[in-house]
C-alpha positions in Angstrom: 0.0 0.0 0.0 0.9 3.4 -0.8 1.8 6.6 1.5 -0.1 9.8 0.8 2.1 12.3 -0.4 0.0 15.0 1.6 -2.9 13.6 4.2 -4.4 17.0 5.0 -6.4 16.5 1.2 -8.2 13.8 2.9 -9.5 15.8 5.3 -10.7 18.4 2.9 -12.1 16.1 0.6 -14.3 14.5 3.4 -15.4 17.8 4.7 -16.3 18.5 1.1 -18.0 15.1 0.1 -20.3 15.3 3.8 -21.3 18.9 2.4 -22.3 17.6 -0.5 -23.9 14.9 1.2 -26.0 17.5 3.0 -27.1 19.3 0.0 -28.0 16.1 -2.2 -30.4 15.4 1.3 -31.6 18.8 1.1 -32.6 19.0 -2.3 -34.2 15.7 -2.1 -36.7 16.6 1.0 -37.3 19.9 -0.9 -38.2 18.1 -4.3 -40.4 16.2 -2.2 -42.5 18.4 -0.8 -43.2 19.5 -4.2 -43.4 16.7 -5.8 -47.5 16.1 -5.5 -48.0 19.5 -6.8 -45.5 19.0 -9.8 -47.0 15.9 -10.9 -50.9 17.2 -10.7 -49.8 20.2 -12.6 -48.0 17.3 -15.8 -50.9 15.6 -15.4 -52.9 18.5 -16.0 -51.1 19.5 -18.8 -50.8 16.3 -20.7 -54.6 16.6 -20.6 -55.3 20.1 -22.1 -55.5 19.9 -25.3 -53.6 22.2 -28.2 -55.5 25.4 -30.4 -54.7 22.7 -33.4 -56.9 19.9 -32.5 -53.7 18.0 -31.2 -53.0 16.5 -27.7 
């Protein structure tokens, strides 16, 4: 097994990935408190029908 040259990167990068960790679990339980109201209104949509007679 290899040495790292410099073991303070490691440190960084897992501050960094639990960060992004935090926003991906963010964005998820904010998409799904929309997500009800996103899919009536693409349900709603794929219903109307166009000026020229097509859906």
């Amino acid at each position: 097994m290899r040495m790292l040259d410099d073991p303070t990167k490691i440190t960084s990068d897992v501050v960094g990935s639990v960060i992004m960790y935090h926003h991906m679990a963010e964005n998820f339980r904010n998409m799904s408190e929309v997500q009800y109201d996103l899919e009536m209104i693409l349900e709603r949509l794929s219903q109307l029908e166009m000026r020229d007679g097509k859906k």
